[in-house]
SESEDREN-230713 format. One record per residue (C-alpha): y, x, z; residue in one letter; residue number from 1. Coordinates in Angstrom, 2 decimals, m for minus. Example, Ala and Ser with C-alpha at 12.3 -4.5 7.8 and 13.67 -1.06 7.14 Angstrom:
<pts>
       Y       X       Z residu num
   m4.50   12.30    7.80      a   1
   m1.06   13.67    7.14      s   2
</pts>
This chain:
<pts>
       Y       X       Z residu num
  212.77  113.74   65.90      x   1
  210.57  116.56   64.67      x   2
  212.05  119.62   63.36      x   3
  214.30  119.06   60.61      x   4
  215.01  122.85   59.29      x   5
  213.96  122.89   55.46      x   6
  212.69  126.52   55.48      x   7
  209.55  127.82   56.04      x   8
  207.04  126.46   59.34      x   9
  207.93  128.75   62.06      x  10
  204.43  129.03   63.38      x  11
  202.37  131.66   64.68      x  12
  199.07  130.29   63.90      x  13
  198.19  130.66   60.47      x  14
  198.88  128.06   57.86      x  15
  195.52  126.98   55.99      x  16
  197.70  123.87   54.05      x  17
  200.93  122.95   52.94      x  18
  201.10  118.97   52.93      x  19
  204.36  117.74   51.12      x  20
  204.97  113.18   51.94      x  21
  207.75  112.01   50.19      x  22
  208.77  109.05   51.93      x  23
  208.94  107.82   55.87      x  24
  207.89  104.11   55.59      x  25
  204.59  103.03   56.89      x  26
  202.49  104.54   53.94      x  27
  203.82  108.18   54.48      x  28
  203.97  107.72   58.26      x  29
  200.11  106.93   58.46      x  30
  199.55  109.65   56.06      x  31
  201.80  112.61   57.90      x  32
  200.13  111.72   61.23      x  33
  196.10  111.73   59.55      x  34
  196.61  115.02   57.98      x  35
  198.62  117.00   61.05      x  36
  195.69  115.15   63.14      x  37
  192.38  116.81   61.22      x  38
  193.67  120.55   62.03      x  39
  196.67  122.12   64.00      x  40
  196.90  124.76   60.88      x  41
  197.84  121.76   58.77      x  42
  201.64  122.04   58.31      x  43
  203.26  118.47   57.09      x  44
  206.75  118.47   55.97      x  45
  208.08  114.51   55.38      x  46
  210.54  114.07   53.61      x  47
  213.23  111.29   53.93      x  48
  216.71  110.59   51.64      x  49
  218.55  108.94   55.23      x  50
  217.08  108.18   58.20      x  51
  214.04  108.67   58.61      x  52
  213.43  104.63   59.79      x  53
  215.58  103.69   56.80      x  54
  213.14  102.09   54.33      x  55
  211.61   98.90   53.22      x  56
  208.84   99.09   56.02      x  57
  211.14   98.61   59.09      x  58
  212.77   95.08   56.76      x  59
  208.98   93.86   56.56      x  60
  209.11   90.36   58.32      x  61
  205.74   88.55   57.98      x  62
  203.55   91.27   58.47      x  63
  200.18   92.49   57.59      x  64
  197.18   90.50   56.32      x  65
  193.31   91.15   57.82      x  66
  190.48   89.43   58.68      x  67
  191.01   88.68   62.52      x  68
  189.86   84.95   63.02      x  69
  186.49   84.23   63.56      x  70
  187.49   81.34   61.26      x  71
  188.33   83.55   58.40      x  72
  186.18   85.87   56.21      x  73
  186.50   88.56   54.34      x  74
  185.47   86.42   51.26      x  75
  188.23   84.32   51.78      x  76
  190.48   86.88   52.12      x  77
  189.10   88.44   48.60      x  78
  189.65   85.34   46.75      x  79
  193.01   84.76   47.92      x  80
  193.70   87.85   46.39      x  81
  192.18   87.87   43.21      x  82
  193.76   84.32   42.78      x  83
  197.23   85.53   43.47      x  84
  196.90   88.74   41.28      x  85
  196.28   86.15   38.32      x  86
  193.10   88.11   36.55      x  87
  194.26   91.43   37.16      x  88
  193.49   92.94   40.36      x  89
  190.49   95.15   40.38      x  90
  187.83   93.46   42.22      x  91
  186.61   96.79   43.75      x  92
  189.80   97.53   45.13      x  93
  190.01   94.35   46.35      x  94
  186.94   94.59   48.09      x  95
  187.16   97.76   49.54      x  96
  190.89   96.91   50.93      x  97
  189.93   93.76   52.30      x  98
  186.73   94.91   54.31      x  99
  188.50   98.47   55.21      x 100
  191.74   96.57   56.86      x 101
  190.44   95.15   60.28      x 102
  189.96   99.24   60.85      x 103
  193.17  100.71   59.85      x 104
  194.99   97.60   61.50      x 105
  193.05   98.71   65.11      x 106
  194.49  102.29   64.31      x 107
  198.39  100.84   64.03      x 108
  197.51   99.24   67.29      x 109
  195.85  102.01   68.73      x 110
  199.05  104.25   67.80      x 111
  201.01  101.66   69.67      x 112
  202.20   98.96   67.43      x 113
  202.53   95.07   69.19      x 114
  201.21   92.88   67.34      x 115
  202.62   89.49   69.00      x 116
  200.02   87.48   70.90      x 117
  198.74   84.25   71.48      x 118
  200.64   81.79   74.04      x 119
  198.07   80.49   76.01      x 120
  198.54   76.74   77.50      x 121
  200.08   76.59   80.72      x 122
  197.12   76.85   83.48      x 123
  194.78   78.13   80.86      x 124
  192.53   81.36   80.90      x 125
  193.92   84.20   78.31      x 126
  191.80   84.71   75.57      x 127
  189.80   88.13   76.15      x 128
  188.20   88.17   72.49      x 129
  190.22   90.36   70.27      x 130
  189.92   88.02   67.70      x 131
  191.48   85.12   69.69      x 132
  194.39   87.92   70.98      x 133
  197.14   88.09   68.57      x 134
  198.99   85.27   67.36      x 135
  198.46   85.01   63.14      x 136
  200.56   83.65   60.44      x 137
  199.83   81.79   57.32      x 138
  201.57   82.35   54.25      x 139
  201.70   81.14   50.95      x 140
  198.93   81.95   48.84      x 141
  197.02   82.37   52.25      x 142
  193.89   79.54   52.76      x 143
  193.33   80.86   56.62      x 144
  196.01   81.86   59.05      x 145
  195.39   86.20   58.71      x 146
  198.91   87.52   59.10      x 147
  199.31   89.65   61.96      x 148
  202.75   90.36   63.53      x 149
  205.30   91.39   65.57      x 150
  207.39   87.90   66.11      x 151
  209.35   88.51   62.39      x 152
  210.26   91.92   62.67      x 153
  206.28   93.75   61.83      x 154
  207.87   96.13   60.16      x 155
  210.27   97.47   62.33      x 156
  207.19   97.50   65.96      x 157
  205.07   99.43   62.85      x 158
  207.90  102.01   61.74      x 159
  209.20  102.74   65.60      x 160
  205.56  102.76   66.93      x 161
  204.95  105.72   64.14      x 162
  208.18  107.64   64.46      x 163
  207.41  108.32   67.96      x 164
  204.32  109.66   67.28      x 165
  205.21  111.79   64.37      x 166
  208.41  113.12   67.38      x 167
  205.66  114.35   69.16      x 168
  203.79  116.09   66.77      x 169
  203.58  119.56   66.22      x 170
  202.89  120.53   62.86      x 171
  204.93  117.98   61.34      x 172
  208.34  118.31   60.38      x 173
  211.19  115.73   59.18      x 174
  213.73  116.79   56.47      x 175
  216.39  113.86   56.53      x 176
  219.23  113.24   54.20      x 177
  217.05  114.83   51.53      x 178
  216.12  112.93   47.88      x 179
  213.64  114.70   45.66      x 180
  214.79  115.41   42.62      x 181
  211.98  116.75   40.38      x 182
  208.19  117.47   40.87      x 183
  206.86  120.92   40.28      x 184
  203.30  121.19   38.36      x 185
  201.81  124.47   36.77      x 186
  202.90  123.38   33.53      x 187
  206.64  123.01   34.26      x 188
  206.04  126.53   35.73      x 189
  203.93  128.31   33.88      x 190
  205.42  126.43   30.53      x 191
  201.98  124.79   29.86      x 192
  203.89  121.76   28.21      x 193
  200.84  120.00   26.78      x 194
  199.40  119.30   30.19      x 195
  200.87  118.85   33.99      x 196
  198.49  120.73   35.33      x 197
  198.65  120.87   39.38      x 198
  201.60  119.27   41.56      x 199
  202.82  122.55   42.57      x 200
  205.75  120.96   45.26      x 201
  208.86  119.44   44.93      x 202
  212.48  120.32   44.07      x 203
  214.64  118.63   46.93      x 204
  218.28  117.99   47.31      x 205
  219.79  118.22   50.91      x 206
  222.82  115.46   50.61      x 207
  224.79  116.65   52.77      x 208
  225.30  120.18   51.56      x 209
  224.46  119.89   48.11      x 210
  222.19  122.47   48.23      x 211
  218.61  122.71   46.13      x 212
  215.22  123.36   48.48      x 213
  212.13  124.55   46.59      x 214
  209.21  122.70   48.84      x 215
  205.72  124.29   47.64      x 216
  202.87  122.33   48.66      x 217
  199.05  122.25   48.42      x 218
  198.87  118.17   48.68      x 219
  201.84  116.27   47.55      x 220
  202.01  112.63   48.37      x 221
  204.73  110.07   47.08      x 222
  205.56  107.17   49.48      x 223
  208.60  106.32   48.10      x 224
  208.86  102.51   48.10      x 225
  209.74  100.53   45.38      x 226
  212.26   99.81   42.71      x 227
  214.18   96.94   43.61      x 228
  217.23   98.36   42.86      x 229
  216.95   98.69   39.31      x 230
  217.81   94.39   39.81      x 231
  221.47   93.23   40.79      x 232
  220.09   90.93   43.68      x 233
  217.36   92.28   45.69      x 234
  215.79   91.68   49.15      x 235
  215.27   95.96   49.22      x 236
  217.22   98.25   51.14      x 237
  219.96  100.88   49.36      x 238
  216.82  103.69   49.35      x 239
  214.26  101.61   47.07      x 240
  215.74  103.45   43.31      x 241
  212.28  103.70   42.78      x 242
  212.68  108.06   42.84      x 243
  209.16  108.37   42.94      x 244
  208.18  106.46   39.91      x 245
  210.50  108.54   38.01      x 246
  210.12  111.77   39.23      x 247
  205.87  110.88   38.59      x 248
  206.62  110.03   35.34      x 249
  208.49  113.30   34.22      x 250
  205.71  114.44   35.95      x 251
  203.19  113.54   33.32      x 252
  201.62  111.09   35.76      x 253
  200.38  107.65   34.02      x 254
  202.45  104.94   35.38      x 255
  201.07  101.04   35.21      x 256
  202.20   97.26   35.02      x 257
  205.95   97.99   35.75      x 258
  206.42   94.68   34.29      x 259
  205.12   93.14   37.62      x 260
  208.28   92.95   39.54      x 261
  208.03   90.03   42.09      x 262
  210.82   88.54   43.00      x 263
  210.77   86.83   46.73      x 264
  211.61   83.27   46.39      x 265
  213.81   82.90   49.58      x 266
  216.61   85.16   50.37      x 267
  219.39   83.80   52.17      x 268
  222.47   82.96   49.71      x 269
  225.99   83.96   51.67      x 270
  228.27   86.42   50.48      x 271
  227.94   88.61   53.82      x 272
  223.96   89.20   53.60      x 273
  223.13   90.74   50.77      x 274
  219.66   91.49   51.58      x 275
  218.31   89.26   53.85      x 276
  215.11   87.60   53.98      x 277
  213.89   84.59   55.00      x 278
  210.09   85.11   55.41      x 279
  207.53   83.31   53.92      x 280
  205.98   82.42   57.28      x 281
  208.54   80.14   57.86      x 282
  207.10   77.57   54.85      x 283
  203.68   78.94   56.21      x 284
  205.20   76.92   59.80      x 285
  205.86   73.68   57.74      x 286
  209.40   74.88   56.19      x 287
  210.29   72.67   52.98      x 288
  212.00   73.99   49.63      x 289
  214.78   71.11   48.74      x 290
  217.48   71.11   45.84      x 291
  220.91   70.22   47.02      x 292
  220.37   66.73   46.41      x 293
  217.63   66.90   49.12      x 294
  214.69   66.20   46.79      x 295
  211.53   68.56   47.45      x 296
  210.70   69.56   44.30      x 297
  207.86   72.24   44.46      x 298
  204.77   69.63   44.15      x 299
  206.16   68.76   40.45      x 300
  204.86   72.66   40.24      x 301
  202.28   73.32   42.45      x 302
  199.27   72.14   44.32      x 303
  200.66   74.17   47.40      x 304
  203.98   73.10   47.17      x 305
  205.77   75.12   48.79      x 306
  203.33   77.51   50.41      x 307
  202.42   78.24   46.49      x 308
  202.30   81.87   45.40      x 309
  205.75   84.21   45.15      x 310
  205.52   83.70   41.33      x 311
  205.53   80.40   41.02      x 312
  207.81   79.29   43.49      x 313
  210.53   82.07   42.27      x 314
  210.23   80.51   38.70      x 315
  210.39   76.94   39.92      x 316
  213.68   78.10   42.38      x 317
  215.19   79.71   39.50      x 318
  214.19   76.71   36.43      x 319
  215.96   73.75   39.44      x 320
  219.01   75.99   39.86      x 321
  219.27   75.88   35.87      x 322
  218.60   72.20   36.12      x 323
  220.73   71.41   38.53      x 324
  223.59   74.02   37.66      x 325
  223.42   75.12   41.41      x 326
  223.75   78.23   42.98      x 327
  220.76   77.89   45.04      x 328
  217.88   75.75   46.47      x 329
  217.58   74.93   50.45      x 330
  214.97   75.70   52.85      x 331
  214.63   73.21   54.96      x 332
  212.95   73.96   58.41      x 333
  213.78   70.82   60.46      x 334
  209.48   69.96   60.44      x 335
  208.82   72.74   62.73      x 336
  210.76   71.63   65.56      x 337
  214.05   73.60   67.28      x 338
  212.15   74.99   70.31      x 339
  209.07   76.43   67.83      x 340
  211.32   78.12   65.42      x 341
  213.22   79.81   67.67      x 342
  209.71   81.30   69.43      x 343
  208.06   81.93   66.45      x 344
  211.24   83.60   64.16      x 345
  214.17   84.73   66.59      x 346
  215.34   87.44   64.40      x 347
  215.48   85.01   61.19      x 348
  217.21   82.47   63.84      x 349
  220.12   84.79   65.08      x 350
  220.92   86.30   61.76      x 351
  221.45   82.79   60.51      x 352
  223.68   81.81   63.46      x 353
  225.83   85.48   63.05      x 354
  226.77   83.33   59.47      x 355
  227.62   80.05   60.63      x 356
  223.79   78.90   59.77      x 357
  221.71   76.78   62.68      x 358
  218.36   76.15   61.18      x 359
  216.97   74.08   63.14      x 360
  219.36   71.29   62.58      x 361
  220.63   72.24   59.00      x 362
  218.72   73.79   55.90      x 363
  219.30   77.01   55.02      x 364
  220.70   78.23   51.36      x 365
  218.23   80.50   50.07      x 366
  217.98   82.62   46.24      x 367
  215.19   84.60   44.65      x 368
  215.59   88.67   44.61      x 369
  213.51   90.93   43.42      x 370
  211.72   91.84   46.18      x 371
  208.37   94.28   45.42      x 372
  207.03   96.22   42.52      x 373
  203.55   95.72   41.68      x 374
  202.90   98.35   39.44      x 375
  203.74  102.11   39.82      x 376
  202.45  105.13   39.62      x 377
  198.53  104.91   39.05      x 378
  195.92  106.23   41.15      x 379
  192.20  105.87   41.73      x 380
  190.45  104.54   44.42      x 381
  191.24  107.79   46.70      x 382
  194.88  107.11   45.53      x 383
  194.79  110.25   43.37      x 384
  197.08  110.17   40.39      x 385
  196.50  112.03   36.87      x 386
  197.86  114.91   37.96      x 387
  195.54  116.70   40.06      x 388
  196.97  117.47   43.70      x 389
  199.85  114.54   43.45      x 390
  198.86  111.11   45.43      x 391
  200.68  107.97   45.59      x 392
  200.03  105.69   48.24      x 393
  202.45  102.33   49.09      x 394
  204.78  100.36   46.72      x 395
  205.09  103.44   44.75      x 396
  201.29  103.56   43.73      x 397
  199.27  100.96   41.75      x 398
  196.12  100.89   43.04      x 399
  194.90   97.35   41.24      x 400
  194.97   95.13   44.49      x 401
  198.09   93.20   43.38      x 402
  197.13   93.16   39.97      x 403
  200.13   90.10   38.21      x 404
  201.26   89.21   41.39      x 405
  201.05   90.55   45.39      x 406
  199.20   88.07   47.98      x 407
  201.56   88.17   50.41      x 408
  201.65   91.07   53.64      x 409
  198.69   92.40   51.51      x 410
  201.36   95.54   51.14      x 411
  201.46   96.48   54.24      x 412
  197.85   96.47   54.39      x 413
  197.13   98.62   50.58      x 414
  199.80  101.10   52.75      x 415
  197.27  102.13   55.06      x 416
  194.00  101.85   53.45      x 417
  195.27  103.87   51.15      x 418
  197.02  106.65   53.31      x 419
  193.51  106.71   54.92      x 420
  192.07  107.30   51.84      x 421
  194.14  110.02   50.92      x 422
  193.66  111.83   53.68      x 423
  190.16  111.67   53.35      x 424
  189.52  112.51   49.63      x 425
  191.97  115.53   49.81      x 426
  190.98  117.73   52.42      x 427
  187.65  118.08   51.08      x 428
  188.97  119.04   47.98      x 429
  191.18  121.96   49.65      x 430
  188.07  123.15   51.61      x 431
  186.57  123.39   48.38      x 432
  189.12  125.35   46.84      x 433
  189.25  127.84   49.71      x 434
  185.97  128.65   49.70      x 435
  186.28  129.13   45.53      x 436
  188.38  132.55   47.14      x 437
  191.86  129.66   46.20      x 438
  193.25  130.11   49.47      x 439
  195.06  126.66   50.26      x 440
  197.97  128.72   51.53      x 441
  198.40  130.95   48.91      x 442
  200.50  129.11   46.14      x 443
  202.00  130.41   43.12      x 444
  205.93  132.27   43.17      x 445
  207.67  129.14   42.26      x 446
  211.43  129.20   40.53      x 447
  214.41  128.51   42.94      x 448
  216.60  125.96   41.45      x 449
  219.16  127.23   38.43      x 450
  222.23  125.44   38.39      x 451
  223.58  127.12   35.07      x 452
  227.23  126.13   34.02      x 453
  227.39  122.89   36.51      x 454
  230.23  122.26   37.92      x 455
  231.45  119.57   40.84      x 456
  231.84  116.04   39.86      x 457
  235.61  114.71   40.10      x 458
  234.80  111.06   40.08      x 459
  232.33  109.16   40.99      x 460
  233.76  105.72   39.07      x 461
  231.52  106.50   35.87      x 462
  228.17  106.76   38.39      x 463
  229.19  103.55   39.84      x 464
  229.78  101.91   36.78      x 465
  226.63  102.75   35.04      x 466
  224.75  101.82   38.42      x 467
  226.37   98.65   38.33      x 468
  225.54   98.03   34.41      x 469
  221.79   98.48   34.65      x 470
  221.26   96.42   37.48      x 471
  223.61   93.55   35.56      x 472
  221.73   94.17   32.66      x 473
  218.36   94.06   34.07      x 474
  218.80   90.73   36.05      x 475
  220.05   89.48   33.06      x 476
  217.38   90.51   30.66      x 477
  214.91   91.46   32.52      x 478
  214.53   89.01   35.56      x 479
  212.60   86.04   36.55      x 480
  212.02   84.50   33.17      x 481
  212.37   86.89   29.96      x 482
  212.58   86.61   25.69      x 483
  212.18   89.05   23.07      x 484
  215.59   88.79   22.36      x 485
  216.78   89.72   25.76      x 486
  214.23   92.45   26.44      x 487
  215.58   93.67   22.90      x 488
  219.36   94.03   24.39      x 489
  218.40   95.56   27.23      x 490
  216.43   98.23   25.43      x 491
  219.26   99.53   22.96      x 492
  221.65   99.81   26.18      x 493
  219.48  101.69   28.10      x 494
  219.54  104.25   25.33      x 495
  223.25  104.38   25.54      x 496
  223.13  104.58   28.93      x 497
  220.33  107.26   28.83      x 498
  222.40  109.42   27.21      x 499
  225.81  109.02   29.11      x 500
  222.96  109.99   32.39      x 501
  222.11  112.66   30.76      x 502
  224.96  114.37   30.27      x 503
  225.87  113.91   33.47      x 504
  222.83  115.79   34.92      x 505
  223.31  118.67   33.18      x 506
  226.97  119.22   33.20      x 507
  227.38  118.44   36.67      x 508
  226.06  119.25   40.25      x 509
  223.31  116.94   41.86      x 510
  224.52  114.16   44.12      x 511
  222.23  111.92   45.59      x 512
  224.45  108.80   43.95      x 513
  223.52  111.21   39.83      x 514
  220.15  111.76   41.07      x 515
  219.35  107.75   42.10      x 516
  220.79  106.99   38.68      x 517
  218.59  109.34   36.81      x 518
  215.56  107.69   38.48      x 519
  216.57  104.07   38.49      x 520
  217.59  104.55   34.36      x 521
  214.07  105.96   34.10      x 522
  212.44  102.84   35.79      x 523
  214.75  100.51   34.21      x 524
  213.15  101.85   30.40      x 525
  209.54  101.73   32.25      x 526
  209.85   98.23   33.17      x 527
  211.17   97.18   29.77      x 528
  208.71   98.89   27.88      x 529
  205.37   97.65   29.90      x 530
  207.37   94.16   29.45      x 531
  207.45   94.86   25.47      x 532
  203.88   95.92   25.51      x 533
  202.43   92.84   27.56      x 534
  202.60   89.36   25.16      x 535
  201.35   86.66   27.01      x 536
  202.83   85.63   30.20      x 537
  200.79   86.33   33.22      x 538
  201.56   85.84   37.22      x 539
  205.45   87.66   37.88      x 540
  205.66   88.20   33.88      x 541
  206.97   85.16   32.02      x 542
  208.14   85.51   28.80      x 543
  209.49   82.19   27.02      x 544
  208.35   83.67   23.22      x 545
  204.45   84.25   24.41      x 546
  204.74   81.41   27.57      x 547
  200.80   81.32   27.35      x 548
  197.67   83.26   29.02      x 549
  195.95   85.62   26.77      x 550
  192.67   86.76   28.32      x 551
  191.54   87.75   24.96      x 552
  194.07   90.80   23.97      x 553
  195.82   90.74   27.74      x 554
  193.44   90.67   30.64      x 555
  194.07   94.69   31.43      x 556
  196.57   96.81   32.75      x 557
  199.35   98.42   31.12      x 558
  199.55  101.45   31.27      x 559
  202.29  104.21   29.94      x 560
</pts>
């Protein structure tokens, strides 16, 4: 791995800018690699709260959504989008996603991703058009097979493919085991409270000494994932506390449509896997969702059945379970034949067995989680936030692709455009500000960390415990299908529990356990208030007190 020492770059060619990525998952990956790529003076520091591979990316199974097929269009691919995103996404960023993805998806390969390919007949000649090449996926919400992967691990062949590369790279270091805790903008600094003013760096904690690193930085860039751990059950890995929402927020940075939490229809349901997936791919292949009595049920909702968008099967899971009284729903993947679903979805096929599951002979018990956030911090079409020098790029960002609800693998696709974009639209802007006499280099004295009167924290029980409430409360109140009432509840607790956080922060040293809290309390308010603001219900939002569309008062984003 590149150098992990958190002090200054060690480098005897001069420095001409400071590049600060928060987060190691595909978004910050693809940015780290662009910048340290346009000059050898460009220092990158990335910063990552475990291992660096540790992230949603490398749990992405289906994989990433272009235009490949001479049978598909980039029309098609537009309108699939704008239908999933239920009136909200921005058609521009649609556009400019959908035609800018064929591109950025040679790059990954170029970089060394492999993207699995075709299976030609036996006796046959291998297709030589790179459009006949890979193998694609369809998934629901999909009208033409577009999904390129890696078998059903994408997002692991994407994150190892751009690890190596950022080893190798000179100008880029990895801090690991280190959570931001705070932005730093000119008017946290310079006490201009009316207005943020420039991202100035970051304030990080190093876990495993406890000690505070001041990170200045001429570009700062969040990549840190999503939230999904503001819900009790969730498809996300332990890092997604959605830190930087929060910390973009305190920020002054506008955040957007946190009520947009989509919740993946079919996680497996056994005590032993908390988080795993079953990817939509495999109803894409011809898997059926059953209730326990063995009656498909998702044409009573849908047209598509069960290859109908994320929203509306999660709603129709959850409203049978109610029904029913059962636990969970089955997929059942007997259609697609034994040999074919073990070629097509090993990974999904040996997990299963390592809990006593054989899929191709018996269904397979399967939940919604909440699975992806579709609004975050918001940014432009250059990914630039409010808050001049601070991009967000990835889950964290809300660019206006997803708009109510996420076309599926379109994520890993807004990841890169948007990285690229990034890139591209800052550097400019630096060059500009050096030749102003603002030498990119040169940044302000910035405050080291004050720890005041804080002392150690004896127990952790109370962190656990309030952890443990929000994410209760939040699936409770918050979930899959919400009420005034319930939003209502979940409001006055958070304010109890905002307090009890508080106090915490600043009696006591940071952990990474207080700081998570801090940010997944902050989200948790977020999410409730855009949910308060937004009364209609509209593609992942469904509230049972406005259960209508409103495109008169509603057909906009909201925005905090």
């Amino acid at each position: 791995m590149a150098n992990s020492n958190p002090s200054a770059p060690s480098l005897t060619r001069p420095v001409s800018a400071n590049i600060l990525v928060l987060g190691t998952g595909i978004a910050g990956l693809s940015a780290a690699l662009k910048f340290a790529a346009k000059s050898p003076a460009i220092f990158v520091t990335l910063v990552c709260k475990a291992d660096p591979a540790e992230g949603s990316t490398r749990y992405a199974q289906g994989g990433i959504a272009s235009v490949w097929s001479k049978q598909d269009s980039f029309e098609e691919h537009k309108e699939d989008t704008l239908k999933a995103g239920a009136g909200l996404c921005h058609e521009d960023i649609v556009e400019l996603c959908v035609h800018e993805g064929p591109a950025r998806v040679r790059e990954l390969i170029e970089l060394g991703v492999e993207f699995t390919k075709t299976s030609p007949a036996p006796g046959s000649t291998p297709p030589t058009d790179p459009a006949e090449v890979f193998d694609l996926h369809r998934e629901g919400g999909h009208g033409r097979r577009r999904i390129l992967h890696a078998d059903d691990l994408t997002g692991w062949a994407i994150e190892k493919a751009l690890l190596a590369r950022v080893a190798a790279a000179p100008n880029i270091r990895v801090l690991e085991n280190h959570i931001a805790i705070d932005l730093l903008t000119e008017g946290k600094v310079f006490k201009r409270w009316r207005k943020p003013g420039r991202c100035l760096g970051a304030y990080v904690l190093d876990i495993r000494t406890g000690r505070v690193v001041t990170l200045p930085a001429d570009i700062t860039v969040l990549a840190t994932g999503g939230a999904g751990k503001v819900y009790l059950y969730t498809s996300n890995p332990d890092t997604a506390t959605g830190d930087g929402i929060a910390i973009a927020h305190r920020a002054g940075a506008r955040v957007a449509n946190l009520e947009f939490m989509q919740f993946h229809p079919t996680c497996l349901y056994h005590p032993s896997a908390r988080t795993f997936l079953i990817s939509e791919a495999v109803r894409g292949e011809g898997g059926i969702l059953r209730n326990l009595a063995g009656e498909e049920f998702m044409s009573k909702h849908h047209p598509m059945a069960s290859l109908a968008p994320r929203d509306v099967v999660a709603r129709a899971i959850d409203l049978e379970m109610k029904r029913t009284g059962d636990k969970h729903v089955v997929l059942d993947c007997t259609a697609i034949g034994p040999e074919e679903f073990r070629r097509k979805f090993p990974h999904i096929y040996e997990t299963c067995l390592k809990y006593g599951l054989d899929p191709t002979v018996q269904p397979i018990p399967v939940v919604p989680a909440a699975h992806y956030t579709c609004g975050g911090v918001l940014v432009d079409a250059n990914a630039q936030t409010n808050v001049e020098g601070l991009y967000a790029i990835g889950e964290v960002a809300c660019t206006g692709l997803h708009g109510a609800n996420r076309l599926a693998s379109n994520s890993l696709l807004e990841a890169v455009v948007f990285a690229h974009r990034a890139v591209e639209h800052a550097l400019p802007h630096l060059q500009e500000r050096a030749s102003q006499g603002q030498a990119a280099a040169e940044l302000p004295e910035l405050p080291e960390w004050d720890t005041g009167e804080a002392v150690q924290i004896e127990e952790q029980i109370d962190i656990a415990a309030n952890w443990l409430e929000i994410r209760h409360l939040m699936w409770n109140y918050v979930g899959i299908v919400r009420s005034n009432r319930r939003l209502e509840r979940a409001k006055r607790r958070l304010e109890v529990l905002k307090a009890e956080v508080n106090a915490y922060y600043w009696n006591f040293l940071l952990t990474k356990d207080l700081v998570e809290l801090r940010n997944l309390l902050t989200v948790a308010e977020l999410i409730v208030q855009c949910a308060f603001l937004r009364k209609e219900s509209r593609g992942l939002h469904y509230t049972v007190d406005y259960p209508k569309l409103d495109d008169g008062l509603f057909k906009r984003d909201t925005v905090l």
